[in-house]
N, C-alpha and C positions, 0 to 999 in steps of 0.2 A: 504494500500500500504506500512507504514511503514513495518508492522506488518512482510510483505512478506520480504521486503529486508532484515530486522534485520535478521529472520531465516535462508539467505543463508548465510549474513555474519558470522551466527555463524558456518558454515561448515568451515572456515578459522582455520587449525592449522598448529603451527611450522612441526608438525609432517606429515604431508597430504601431495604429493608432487604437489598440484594441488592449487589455488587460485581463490579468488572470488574480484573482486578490479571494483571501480567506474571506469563506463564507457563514463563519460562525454567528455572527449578526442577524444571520436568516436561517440559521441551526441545516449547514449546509456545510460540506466538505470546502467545494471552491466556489467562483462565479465569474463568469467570465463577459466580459461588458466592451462594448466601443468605448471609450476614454470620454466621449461627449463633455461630460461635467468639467474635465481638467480646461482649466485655462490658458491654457500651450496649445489645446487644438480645436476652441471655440472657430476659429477663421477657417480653419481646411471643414470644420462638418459644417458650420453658413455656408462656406461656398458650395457645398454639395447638398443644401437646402434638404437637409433630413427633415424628415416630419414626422419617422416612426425609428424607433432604436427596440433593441432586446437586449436580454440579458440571459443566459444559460445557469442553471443552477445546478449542481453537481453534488452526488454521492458517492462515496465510495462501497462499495458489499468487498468485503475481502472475501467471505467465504464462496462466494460466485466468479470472483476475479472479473468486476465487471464495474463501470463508473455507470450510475443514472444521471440521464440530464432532461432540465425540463426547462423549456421555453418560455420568456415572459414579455409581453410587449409593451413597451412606453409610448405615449406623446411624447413628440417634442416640438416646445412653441416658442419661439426668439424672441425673446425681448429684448429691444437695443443692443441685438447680435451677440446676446448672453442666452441659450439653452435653460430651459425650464421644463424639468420631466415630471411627469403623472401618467398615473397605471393607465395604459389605454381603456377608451369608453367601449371596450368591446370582451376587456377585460382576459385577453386570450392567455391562454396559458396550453400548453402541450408542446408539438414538433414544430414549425415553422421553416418554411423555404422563401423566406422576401426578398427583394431586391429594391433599394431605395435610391432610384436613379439622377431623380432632381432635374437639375441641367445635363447630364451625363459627364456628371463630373467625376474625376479619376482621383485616386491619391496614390503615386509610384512610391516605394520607400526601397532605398535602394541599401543593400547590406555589399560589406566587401567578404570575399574576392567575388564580385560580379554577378551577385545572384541579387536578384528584383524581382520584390512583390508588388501586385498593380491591386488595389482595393477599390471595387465597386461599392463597398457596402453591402454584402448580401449576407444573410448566416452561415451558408455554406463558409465563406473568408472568415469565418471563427471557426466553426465545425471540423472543417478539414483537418487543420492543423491539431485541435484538440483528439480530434478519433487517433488520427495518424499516431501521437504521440502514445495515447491508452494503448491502442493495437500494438507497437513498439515493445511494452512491456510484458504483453502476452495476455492480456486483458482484454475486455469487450467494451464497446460501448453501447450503453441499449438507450434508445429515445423514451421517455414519460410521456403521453398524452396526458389522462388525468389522474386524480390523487395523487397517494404520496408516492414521493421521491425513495 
């Protein structure tokens, strides 16, 4: 179980506009979130005029060797090019596949030696990275629709 969490946390860079942060707050292993709130990337998600964000919430089962993850969707509403999140009015919660294209605005984050990642915003650009790394350890990732985690 260590073994699993250490590998998302090392998905965490300054450079990534997404996070992975202890979820004990929501009695939750991790969570893994667009960065939206931080103020270092208020102008790249304006310019890519988000209107809806999620948030992944994660458990660990050791006895199953498997992480649970469940889907959560925000508003998000600009004021004065400051981000303002509350639980979507549709209140979704399970698997989710969106894509939040705006202008079709891009964000390239480029990592050396020479590898680049291009983020549309979709969850898949969280998801991937997180299965890829669960699967890595020999681990499953299973999606929540409803109830518990």
């Amino acid at each position: 179980m260590d073994e699993v969490r250490q590998r998302l946390l090392t998905l965490n860079r300054d450079t990534a506009p997404y996070q992975i942060i202890d979820g004990a707050s929501q009695n939750v292993d991790l969570i893994a979130e667009w960065k939206i709130v931080d103020a270092k990337w208020y102008e790249l998600f304006a310019k890519a005029n988000l209107t809806k964000v999620f948030r992944i919430y994660m458990k660990f089962d050791a006895a199953k060797h498997q992480v649970r993850g469940k889907d959560e969707e925000f508003t998000v509403e600009w004021r004065a090019g400051v981000p303002s999140l509350s639980i979507s009015a549709s209140k979704f919660q399970g698997q989710m596949t969106s894509v939040e294209f705006g202008a079709a605005y891009a964000f390239t984050e480029e990592l050396k030696p020479g590898v680049v990642y291009n983020y549309r915003f979709s969850t898949n650009e969280i998801k991937k990275p997180i299965q890829e790394a669960i699967t890595a350890c020999g681990w499953d990732y299973k999606g929540v629709a409803f109830g518990k985690l």
